[in-house]
C-alpha positions in Angstrom: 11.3 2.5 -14.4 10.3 0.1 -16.9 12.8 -1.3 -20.0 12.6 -3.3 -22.6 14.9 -5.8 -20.8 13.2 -6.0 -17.9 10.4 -8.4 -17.7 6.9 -6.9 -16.6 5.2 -8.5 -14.3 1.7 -7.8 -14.0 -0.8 -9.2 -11.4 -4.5 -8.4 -11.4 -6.5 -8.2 -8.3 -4.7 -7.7 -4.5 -6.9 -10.6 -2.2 -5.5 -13.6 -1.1 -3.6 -14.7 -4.1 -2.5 -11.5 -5.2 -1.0 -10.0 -2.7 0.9 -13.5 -1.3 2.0 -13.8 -5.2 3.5 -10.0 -5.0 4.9 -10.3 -1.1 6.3 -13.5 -2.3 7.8 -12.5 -5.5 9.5 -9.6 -3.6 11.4 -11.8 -2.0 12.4 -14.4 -4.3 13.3 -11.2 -7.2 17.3 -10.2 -7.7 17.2 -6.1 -7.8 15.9 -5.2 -11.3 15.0 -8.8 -12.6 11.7 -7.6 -12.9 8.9 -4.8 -12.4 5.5 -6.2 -10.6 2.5 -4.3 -10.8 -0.5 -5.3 -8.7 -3.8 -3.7 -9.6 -6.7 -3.6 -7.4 -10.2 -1.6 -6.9 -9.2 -1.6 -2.9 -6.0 -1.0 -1.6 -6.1 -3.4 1.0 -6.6 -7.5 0.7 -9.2 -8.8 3.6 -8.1 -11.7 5.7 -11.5 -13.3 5.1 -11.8 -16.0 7.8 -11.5 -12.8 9.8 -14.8 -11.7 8.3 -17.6 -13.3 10.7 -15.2 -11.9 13.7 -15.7 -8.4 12.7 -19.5 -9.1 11.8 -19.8 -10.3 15.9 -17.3 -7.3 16.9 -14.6 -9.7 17.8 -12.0 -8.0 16.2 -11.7 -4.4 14.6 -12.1 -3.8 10.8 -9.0 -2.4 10.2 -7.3 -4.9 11.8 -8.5 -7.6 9.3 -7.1 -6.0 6.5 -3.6 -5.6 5.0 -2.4 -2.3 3.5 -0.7 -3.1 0.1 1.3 0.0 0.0 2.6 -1.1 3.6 3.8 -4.4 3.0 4.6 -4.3 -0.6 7.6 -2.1 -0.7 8.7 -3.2 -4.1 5.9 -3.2 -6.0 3.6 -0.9 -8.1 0.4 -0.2 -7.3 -2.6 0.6 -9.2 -5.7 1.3 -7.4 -7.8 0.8 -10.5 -9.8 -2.5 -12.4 -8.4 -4.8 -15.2 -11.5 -4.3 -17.6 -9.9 -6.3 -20.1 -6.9 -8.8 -21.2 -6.1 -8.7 -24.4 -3.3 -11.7 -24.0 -2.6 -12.0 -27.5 -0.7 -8.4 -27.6 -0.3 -8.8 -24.2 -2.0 -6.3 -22.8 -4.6 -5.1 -20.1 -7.4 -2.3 -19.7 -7.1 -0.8 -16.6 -9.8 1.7 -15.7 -9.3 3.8 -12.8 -12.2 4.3 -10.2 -13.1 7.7 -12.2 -13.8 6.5 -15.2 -10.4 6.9 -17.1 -9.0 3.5 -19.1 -5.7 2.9 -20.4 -3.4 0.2 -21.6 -0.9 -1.7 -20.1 1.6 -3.5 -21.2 2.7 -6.9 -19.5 5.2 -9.8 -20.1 3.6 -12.4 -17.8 0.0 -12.0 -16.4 -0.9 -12.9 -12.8 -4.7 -13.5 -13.0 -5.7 -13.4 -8.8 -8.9 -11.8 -9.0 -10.4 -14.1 -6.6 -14.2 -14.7 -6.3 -18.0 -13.3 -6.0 -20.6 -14.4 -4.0 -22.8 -16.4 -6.7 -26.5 -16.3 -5.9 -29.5 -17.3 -8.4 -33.0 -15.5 -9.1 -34.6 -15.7 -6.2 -37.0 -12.9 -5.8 -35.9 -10.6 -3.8 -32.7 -11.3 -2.5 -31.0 -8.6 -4.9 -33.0 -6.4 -3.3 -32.3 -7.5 0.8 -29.8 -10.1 1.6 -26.2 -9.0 1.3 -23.3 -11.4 1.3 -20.3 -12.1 3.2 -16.9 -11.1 1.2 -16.0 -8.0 2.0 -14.7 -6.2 4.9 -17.2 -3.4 4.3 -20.5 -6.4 4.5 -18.9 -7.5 7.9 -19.4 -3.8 9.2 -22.7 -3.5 8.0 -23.9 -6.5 9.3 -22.5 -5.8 12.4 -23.9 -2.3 12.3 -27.4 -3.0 11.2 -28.0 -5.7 14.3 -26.6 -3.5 16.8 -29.2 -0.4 15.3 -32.2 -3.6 15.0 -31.4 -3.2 19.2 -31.5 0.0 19.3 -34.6 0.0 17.0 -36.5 -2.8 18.9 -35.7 -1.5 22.1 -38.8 1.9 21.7 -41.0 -0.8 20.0 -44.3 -3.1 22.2 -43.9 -6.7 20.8 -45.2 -7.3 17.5 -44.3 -8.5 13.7 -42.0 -5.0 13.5 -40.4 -5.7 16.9 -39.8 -9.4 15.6 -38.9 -8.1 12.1 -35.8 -6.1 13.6 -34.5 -9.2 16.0 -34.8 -11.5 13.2 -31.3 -12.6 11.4 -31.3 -15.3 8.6 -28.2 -16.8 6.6 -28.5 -18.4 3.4 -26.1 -21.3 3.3 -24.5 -23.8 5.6 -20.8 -24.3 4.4 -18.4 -22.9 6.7 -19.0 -19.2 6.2 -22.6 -19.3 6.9 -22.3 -21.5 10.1 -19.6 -19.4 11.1 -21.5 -16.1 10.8 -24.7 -17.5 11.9 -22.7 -19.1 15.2 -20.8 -15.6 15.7 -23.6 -13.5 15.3 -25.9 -15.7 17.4 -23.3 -15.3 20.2 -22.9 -11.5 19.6 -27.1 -10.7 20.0 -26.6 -13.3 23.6 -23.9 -10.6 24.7 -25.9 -7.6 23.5 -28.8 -8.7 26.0 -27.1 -6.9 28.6 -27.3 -3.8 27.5 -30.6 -3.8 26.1 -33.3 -4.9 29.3 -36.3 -5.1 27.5 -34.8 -7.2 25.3 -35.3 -11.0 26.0 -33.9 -14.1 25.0 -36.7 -15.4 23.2 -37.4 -12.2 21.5 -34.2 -12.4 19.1 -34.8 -15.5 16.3 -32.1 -17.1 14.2 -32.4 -19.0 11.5 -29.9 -20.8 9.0 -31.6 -22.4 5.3 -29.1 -25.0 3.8 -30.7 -27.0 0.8 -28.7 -29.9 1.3 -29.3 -32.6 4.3 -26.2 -31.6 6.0 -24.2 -29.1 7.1 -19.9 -28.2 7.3 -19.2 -31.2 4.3 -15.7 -30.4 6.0 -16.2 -32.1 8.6 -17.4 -35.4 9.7 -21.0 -36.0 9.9 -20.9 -36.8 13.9 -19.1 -33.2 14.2 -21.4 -31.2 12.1 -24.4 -33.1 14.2 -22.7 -31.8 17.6 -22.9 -28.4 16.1 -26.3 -28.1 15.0 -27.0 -29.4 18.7 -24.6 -26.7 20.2 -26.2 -23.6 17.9 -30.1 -25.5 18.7 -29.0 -24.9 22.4 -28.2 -21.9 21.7 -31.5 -20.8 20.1 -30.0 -20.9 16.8 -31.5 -23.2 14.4 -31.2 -24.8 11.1 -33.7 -25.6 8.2 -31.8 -28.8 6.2 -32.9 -30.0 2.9 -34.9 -26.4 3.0 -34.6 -24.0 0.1 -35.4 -20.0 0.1 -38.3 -19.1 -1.8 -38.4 -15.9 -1.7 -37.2 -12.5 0.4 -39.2 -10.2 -1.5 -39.4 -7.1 1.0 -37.8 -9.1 3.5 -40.1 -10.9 4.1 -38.6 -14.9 4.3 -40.3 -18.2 2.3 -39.1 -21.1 2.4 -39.9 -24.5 0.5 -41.4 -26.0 3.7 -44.0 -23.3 3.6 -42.4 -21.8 6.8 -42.8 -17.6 6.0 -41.3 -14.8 8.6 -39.7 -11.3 8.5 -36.3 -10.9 9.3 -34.6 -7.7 8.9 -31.2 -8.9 8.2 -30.6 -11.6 5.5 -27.2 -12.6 5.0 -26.5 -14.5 1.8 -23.5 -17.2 2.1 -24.8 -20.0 -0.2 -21.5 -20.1 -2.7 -18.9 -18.5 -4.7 -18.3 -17.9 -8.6 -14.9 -16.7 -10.2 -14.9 -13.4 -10.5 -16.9 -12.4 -13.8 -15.9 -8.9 -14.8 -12.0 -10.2 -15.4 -13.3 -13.5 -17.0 -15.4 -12.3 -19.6 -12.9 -9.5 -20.4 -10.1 -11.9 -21.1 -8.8 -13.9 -24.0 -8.3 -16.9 -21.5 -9.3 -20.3 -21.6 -12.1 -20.9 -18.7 -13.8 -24.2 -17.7 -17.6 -25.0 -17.7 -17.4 -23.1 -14.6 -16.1 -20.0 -15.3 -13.3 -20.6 -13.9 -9.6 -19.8 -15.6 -8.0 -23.2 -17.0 -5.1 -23.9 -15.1 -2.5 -26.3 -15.1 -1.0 -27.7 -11.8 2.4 -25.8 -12.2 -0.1 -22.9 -12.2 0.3 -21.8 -15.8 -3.1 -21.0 -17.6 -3.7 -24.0 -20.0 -4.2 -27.8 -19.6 -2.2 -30.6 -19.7 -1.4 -30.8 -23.1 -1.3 -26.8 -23.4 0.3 -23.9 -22.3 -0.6 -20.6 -22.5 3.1 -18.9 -22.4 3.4 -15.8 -19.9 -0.2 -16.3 -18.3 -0.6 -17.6 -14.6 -3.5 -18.0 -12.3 -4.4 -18.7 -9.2 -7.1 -18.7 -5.9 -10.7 -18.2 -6.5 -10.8 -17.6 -9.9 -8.9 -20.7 -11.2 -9.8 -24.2 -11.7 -6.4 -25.5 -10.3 -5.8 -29.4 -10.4 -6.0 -31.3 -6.9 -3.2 -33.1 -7.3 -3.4 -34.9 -4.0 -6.7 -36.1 -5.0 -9.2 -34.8 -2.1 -10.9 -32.3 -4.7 -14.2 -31.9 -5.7 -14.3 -32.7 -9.3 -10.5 -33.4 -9.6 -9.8 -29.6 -8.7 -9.0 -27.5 -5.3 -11.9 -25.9 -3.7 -12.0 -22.2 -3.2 -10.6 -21.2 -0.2 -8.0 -19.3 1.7 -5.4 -22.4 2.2 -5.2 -23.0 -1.3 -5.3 -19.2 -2.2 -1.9 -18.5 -0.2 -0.6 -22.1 -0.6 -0.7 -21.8 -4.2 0.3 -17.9 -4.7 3.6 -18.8 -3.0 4.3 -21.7 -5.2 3.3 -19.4 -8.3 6.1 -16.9 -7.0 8.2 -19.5 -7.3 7.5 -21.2 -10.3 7.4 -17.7 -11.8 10.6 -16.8 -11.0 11.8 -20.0 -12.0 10.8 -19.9 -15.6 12.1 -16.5 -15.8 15.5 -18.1 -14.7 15.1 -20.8 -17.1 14.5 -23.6 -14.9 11.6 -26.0 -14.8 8.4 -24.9 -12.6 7.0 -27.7 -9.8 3.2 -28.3 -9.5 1.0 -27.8 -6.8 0.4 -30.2 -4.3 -1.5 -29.8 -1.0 -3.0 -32.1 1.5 -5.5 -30.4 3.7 -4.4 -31.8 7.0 -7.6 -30.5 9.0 -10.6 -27.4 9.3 -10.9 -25.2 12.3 -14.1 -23.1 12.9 -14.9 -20.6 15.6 -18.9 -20.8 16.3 -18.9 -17.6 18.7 -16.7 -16.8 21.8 -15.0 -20.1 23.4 -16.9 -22.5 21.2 -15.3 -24.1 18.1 -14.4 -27.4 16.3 -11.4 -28.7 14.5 -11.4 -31.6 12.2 -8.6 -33.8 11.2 -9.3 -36.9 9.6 -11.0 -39.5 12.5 -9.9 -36.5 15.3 -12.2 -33.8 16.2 -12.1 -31.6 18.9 -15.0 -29.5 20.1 -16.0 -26.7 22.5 -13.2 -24.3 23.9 -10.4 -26.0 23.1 -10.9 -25.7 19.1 -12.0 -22.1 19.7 -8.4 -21.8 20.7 -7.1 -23.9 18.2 -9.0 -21.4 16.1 -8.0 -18.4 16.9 -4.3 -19.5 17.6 -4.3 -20.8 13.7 -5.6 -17.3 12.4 -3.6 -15.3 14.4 -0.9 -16.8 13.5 -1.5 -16.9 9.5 -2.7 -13.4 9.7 -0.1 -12.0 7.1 2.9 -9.9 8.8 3.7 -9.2 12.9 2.3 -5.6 12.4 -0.9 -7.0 11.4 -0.9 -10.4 13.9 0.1 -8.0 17.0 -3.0 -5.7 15.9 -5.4 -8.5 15.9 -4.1 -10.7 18.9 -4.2 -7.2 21.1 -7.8 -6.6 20.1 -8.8 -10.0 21.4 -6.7 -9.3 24.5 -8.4 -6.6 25.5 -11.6 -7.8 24.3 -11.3 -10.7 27.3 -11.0 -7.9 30.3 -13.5 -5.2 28.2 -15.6 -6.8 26.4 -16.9 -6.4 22.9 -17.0 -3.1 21.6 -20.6 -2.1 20.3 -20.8 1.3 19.0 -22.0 1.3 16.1 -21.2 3.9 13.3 -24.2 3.7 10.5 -23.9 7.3 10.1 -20.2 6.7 8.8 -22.4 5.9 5.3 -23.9 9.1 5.0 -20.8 11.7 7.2 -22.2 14.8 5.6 -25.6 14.5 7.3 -25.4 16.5 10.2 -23.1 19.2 8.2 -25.9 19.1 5.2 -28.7 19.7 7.7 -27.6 23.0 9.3 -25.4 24.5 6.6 -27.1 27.9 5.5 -27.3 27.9 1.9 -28.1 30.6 -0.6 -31.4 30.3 -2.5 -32.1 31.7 -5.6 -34.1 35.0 -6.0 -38.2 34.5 -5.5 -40.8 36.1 -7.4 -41.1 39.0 -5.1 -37.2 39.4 -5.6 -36.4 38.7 -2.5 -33.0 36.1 -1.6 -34.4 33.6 0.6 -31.0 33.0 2.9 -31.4 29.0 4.8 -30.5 30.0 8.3 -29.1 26.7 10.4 -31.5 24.5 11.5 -33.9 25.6 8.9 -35.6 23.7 5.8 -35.6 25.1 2.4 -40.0 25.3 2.7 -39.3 27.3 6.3 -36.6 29.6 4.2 -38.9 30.3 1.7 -41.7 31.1 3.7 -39.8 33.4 5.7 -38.8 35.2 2.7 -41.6 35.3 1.3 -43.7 37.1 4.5 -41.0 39.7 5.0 -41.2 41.2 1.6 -45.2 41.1 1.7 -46.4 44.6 2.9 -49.9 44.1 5.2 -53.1 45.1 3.4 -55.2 47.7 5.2 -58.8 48.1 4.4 
């Protein structure tokens, strides 16, 4: 229970920042200095890096997800939105997923609401790409190649055959060449199981605007993997910009034009916009929440008393000076870095003692490009092929948040090596009822001949009717 003397802690959205900032301040709080209160549309934060794994069925959905109600035993949880921050009267609007709002009171604000994928008005990718954020966009990537198998599989060649085993990603930062890699090497395993499927049949294609790909990396290692996924049959269109996806259908600015079935849009980030416009926070020409480097909201020569922000949705000073534009780039090594640091500093102010800033050094990047390939980058060193695929997956294992969830993940890939990938697919899981809705006999409402027309299983409403209908019709006889 809440008082008066008690400070409230409130933190608004449960990814990366949020939950590190709330599993961090649980352990850093003396019993009743405080009350935290996460709130979060999902009950679960994603393990993102995790994402193109469970796209390729490398690793199991759940598994790349952490329960906040199982690991945050000392916090309260809302699963509900922050449609509004009123930090003046320090409050927030939380709406639950039904519709109903409220008020909540706060003494310090935790703004972790991380990030959207930001795309521009190209015609018709609203309409058919999907991104690459989610836990629930990994599984439906996943699902809709393994169904563009099944799909292709009944068809002759032609431009729908070709449609289906066509994938395209938008974007060539790490999460696109990550997917595109992963997914490239999950169609090359799927050839097994599907004979009349060849090689050549499948097409893969990667659009990146700029004349480069992976800026994390050195220019001779992001050349070795555009000759790895080219051997591969993977390739990628630089200094190439969609046109258009209108009915899936693929334009580029080279004039190159194709179907592809599955568009997958990784081409940036923006802070997230529903808690940015609904607050009373300063935000950069960005969009991005102000932040100082202690990770108060404000600037240098401003703070914004009880406010606090960090991850995606921040534009947190770089103080080590690799940032682009003076400020950290979004991504999961600053997200957790900088949530633990604001647990701390948090707790320190609330102690009365003086908060530290936020300094990191990224020290290397690790990518997995599909099973036993990789690359790992650390200043002049760079290690490719199998050995960075382990480095890879020894990394994320590892950061994986808790033993509970690390054990689940590390035991998938285990048995993974001596079963291989898993590819059922569960599309139906969108639609459960289907099979239930289609049999169920339902009632139907009196006809004109005041007969009840009765849907017997297996039956459509037309056939019910009809039925109906000639059983209450007496034969004419001349």
């Amino acid at each position: 229970m809440s008082t008066a003397s008690v400070p409230r802690i409130l933190i608004v959205g449960g990814g990366y920042a949020g939950f590190y900032t709330a599993w961090k301040l649980e352990k850093l709080l003396r019993r009743g200095e405080a009350e935290v209160t996460i709130v979060d549309p999902l009950s679960y934060m994603t393990y993102q890096p995790f994402l193109p794994e469970v796209a390729a069925g490398s690793i199991e959905a759940r598994h790349a997800v952490v329960a906040h109600r199982r690991h945050l035993h000392h916090t309260n949880i809302v699963t509900a939105k922050v449609t509004g921050i009123n930090h003046a009267n320090k409050s927030a609007t939380v709406t639950s997923l039904t519709g109903e709002s409220w008020e909540l009171e706060y003494d310090h604000i935790v703004v972790t609401a991380g990030a959207v994928s930001r795309t521009f008005p190209i015609p018709g990718v609203a309409d058919n790409a999907i991104g690459l954020k989610t836990i629930e966009e990994a599984v439906a990537i996943r699902d809709r190649l393994v169904s563009n198998f099944d799909q292709a599989s009944l068809l002759p060649p032609g431009p729908e055959r070709d449609r289906l085993l066509s994938v395209t990603v938008i974007g060539g930062g790490f999460a696109g060449i990550e997917i595109f890699a992963e997914l490239r090497s999950f169609a090359s395993a799927l050839l097994k199981s599907y004979p009349n499927i060849s090689f050549e049949d499948t097409r893969f294609a990667l659009v990146e605007a700029t004349g480069r790909i992976m800026p994390e990396v050195s220019l001779k290692t992001s050349e070795w993997v555009l000759k790895n996924l080219a051997k591969r049959g993977a390739y990628v269109h630089l200094d190439t910009q969609l046109t258009s996806a209108v009915d899936g259908v693929v334009e580029l600015s080279s004039g190159e034009r194709f179907a592809s079935d599955l568009i997958i849009w990784t081409a940036g980030v923006m802070a997230n916009p529903t808690v940015v416009r609904g607050a009373d926070l300063p935000v950069d020409a960005r969009g991005r929440i102000r932040a100082r480097a202690d990770l108060r909201v404000g600037s240098e020569d401003e703070i914004i008393e009880g406010a606090w922000t960090a991850g995606d949705i921040s534009a947190v000073p770089d103080t080590s000076g690799d940032g682009v534009g003076g400020y950290c780039v979004p991504n999961a090594q600053h997200a957790v870095r900088q949530a633990k640091l604001l647990a701390a500093n948090l707790v320190a102010v609330l102690r009365d003692e003086t908060p530290r800033e936020y300094f990191h050094k990224n020290i290397g990047a690790v990518a997995g490009l599909g099973l036993g390939v990789g690359v790992f980058q650390s200043g002049n060193l760079a290690i490719k092929g199998f050995l960075a695929w382990v480095a890879h997956r020894g990394y994320h294992g590892l950061a994986m948040p808790s033993w509970e969830r690390k054990w689940r993940v590390i035991w998938g890939w285990w048995n993974n090596l001596w079963l291989d990938r898993d590819i059922v697919t569960l599309t139906a899981v969108q639609h459960p009822r289907y099979v239930f809705e289609e049999f169920a006999a339902r009632p139907r409402p009196t006809n004109a001949t005041g007969a009840i027309a009765v849907i017997e299983p297996g039956k459509t409403a037309a056939k019910a009717d009809a039925t109906a209908t000639a059983t209450t019709k007496a034969p004419v006889k001349a």
